[in-house]
N, C-alpha and C positions, 0 to 999 in steps of 0.2 A: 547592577546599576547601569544605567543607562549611558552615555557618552556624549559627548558634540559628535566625537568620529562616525560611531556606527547610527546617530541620528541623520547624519549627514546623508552616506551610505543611501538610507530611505528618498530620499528627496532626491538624489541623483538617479537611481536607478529607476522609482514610477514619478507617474506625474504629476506636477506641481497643483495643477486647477483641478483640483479634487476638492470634496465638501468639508464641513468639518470634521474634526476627531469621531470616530465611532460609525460613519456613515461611509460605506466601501462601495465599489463603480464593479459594474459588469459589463465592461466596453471595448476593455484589451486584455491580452494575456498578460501575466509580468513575464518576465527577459526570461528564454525556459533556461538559460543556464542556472538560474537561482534553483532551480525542482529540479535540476540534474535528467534535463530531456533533451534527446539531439529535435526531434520534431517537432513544432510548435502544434501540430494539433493536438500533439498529447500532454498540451498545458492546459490544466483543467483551474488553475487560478487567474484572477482579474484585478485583485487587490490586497493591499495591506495597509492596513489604518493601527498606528499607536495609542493603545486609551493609557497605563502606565507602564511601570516597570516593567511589570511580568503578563502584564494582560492585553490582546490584541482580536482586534477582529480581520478576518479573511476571506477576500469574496472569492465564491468562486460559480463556475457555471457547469451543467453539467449536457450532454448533447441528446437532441432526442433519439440519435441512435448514434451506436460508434459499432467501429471495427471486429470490437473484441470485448467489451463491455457492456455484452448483450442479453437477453433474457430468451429463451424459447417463450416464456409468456407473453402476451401482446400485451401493449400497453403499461408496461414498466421497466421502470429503472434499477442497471444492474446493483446489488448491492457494495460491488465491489468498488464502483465509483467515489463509496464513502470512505475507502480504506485508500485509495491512492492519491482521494483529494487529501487526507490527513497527513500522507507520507509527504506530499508536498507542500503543503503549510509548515511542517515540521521543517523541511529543509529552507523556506525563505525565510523564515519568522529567524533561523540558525544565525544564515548569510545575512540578513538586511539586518536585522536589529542588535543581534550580538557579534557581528563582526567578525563570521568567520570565516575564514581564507576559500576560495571557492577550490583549491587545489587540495583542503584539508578532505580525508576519509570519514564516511559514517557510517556506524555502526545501530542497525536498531535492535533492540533486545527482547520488548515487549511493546506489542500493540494490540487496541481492540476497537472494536463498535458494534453499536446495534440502531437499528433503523429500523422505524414503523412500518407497516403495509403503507397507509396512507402518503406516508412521505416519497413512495417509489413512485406512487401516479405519474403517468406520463402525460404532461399538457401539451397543450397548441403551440407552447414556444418552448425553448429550452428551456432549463431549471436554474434559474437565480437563487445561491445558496451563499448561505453567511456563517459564519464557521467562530464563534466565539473561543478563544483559547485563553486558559490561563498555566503561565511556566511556573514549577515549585523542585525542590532538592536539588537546586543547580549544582551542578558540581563543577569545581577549576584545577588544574595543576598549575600553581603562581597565578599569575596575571592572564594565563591561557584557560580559554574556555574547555572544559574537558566532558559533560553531557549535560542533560537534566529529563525532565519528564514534564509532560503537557494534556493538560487535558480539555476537552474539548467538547463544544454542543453546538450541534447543527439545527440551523432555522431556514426555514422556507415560508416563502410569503407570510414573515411575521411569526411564526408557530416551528414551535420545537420537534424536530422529523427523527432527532438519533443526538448520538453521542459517543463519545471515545477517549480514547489515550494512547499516548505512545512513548519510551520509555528509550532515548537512543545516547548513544557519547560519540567522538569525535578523536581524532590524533592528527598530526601533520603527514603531509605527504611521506617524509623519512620514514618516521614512524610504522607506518602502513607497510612501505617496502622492505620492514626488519620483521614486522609482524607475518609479513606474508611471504618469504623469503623460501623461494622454492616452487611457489603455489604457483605465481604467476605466470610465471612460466608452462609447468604443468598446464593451466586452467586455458591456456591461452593454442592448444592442442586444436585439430578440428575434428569433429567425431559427425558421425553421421545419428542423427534420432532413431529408435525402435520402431517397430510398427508401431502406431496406436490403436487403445480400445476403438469398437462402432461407436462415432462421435455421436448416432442418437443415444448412447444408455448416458453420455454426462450432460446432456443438453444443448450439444452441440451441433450446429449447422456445419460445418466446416472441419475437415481433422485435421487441418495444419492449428487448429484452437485447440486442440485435447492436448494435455500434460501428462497423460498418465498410457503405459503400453503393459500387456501381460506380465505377471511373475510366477515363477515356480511356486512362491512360498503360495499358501491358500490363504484367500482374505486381505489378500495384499496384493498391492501392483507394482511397476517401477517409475518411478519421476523422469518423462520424457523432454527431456532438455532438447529445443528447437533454435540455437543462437540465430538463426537465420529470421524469426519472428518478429516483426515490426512493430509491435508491441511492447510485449513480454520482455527484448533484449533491443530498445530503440535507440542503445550508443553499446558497444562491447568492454563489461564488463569480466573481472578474475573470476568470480564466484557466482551460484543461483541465484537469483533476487528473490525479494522476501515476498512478492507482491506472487510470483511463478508457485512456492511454496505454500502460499495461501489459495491459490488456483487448484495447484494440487487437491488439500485437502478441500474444497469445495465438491471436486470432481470424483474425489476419493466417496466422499458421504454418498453423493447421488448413487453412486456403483453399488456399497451397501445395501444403501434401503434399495434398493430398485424402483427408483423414483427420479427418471431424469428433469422433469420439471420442478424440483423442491428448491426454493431460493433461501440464501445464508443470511438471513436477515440478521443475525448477529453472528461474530468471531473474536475469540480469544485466541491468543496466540503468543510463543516464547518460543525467542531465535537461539540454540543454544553455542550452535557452533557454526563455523563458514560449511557451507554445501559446497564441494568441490566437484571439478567438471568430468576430473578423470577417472572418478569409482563406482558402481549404482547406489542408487538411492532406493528407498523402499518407506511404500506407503502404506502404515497400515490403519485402516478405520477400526472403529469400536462402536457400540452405541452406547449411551451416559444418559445421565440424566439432564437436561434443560436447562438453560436458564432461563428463556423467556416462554411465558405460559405458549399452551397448541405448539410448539412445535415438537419435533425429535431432534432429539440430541446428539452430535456425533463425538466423539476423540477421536482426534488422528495424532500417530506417531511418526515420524520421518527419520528413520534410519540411515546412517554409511559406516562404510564398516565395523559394523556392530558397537556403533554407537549412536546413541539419541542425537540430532541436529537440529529436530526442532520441533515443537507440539502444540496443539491444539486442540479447544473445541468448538464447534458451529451449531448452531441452532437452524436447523431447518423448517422450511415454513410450506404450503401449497400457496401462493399468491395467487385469486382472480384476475 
């Protein structure tokens, strides 16, 4: 249920001459501390607009090119755009409307999307995107907000391009520092990155962009962690982010098929445990079955010391 406080919240942090209810601006970024970004270019929202309780719309924009959120194909849009415009709706929609502490931890467990061909076209301007979300099985400890799950459809000039969900909870700062107790410390070590694979087999221009370097085991690589990456790690974090993980297995799939142009047009995924800074990681691909028709299929597993930390699968696509 909604509050005077945390409606309040809304009004003070974006702007007041906005249109009415359900009609969201793509003019400014919101505050990136709400999306948990030290950079403000890597605020990919512009708005938040209340329809009720549980239902909100969210603008956002996306750029005709970025840094790191790029395609080898010409003329489209990365698909990963649609997964960290979600991770950040998830966390303003948290802060602005539910009222949670900007110093509170979160935790995501399960996220997913899928995104048309169509919807990647890249225009003569940037991409004005509208992100409909509806919140359902909120969960509380008392009177504290403690997670829920959201789920979401992405529109573009009027027309439905994708859709998702994402599945996260929250604790207080204490909280996080008993949960993590030991980690941080560890996590917060300086390590130097492995080599990486030839950035052409994952589609990469660039190899300070590749996540993934050789492993012994066959069919597997290791998750190359770059803190130094102005992306991937744009404020220093204890732990991998979930957004590097899903990079991972993006880059893990293309290795497989030996197809570095194949885009993720969709991804399922489940965060099982923290990925820690100081053990290897291990990536290992499969091929599955699909969920969206034409493409291939991948499962990826994400290993540390010989345990699951986090899985996946991706639908890979050829885009023109």
């Amino acid at each position: 249920m909604l509050t005077s406080r945390t409606t309040l919240a809304v009004a003070e942090e974006l702007p007041a001459d906005r249109p009415p209810c359900g009609q969201v601006l793509h003019e400014q970024t919101v505050p990136r501390h709400l999306v948990h970004r030290a950079a403000v270019s890597e605020v990919f929202l512009t708005d938040l607009r209340v329809i009720d309780d549980t239902t909100f719309s969210v603008g956002a924009q996306w750029p005709r090119d970025h840094s790191f959120y790029r395609l080898s194909t010409p003329h489209r849009h990365d698909p990963m755009l649609l997964a960290e415009t979600i991770r950040q709706a998830a966390l303003v929609i948290a802060h602005q409307v539910f009222g949670v502490p900007l110093d509170w931890k979160f935790m995501s467990h399960e996220t997913n999307y899928q995104i048309t061909t169509a919807g990647l076209a890249l225009g003569e301007r940037p991409a004005d995107i509208l992100l409909s979300v509806t919140c359902h099985d909120v969960k509380r400890r008392g009177t504290r907000l403690a997670g829920m799950s959201m789920d979401i459809t992405c529109h573009r000039d009027g027309r439905q391009i994708g859709s998702g969900s994402v599945r996260w909870s929250c604790v207080t700062s204490a909280a996080y520092q008993r949960l993590r107790a030991g980690k941080i410390e560890q996590g917060a070590l300086p390590e130097e990155p492995p080599r990486p694979v030839a950035k052409e087999l994952v589609g990469r221009d660039r190899s300070r962009d590749v996540v993934l370097a050789p492993a012994e085991r066959p069919g597997s690589w290791l998750l190359r962690v770059d803190r130094q990456h102005a992306v991937l790690f744009d404020h220093p974090v204890d732990h991998v982010p979930g957004m590097v993980l899903q990079e991972a297995a993006r880059q893990a799939a293309a290795l497989l098929l030996k197809q570095p142009g194949l885009v993720p047009v969709a991804c399922r995924f489940t965060f099982d445990r923290y990925v820690e800074f100081n053990s290897p990681v291990i990536v290992t691909p499969v091929r599955c079955v699909p969920a969206t028709s034409g493409a291939l299929g991948v499962g990826v597993q994400i290993e540390q010391d010989g345990q699951t930390v986090a899985h996946g699968l991706m639908d890979m696509r050829i885009v023109d």
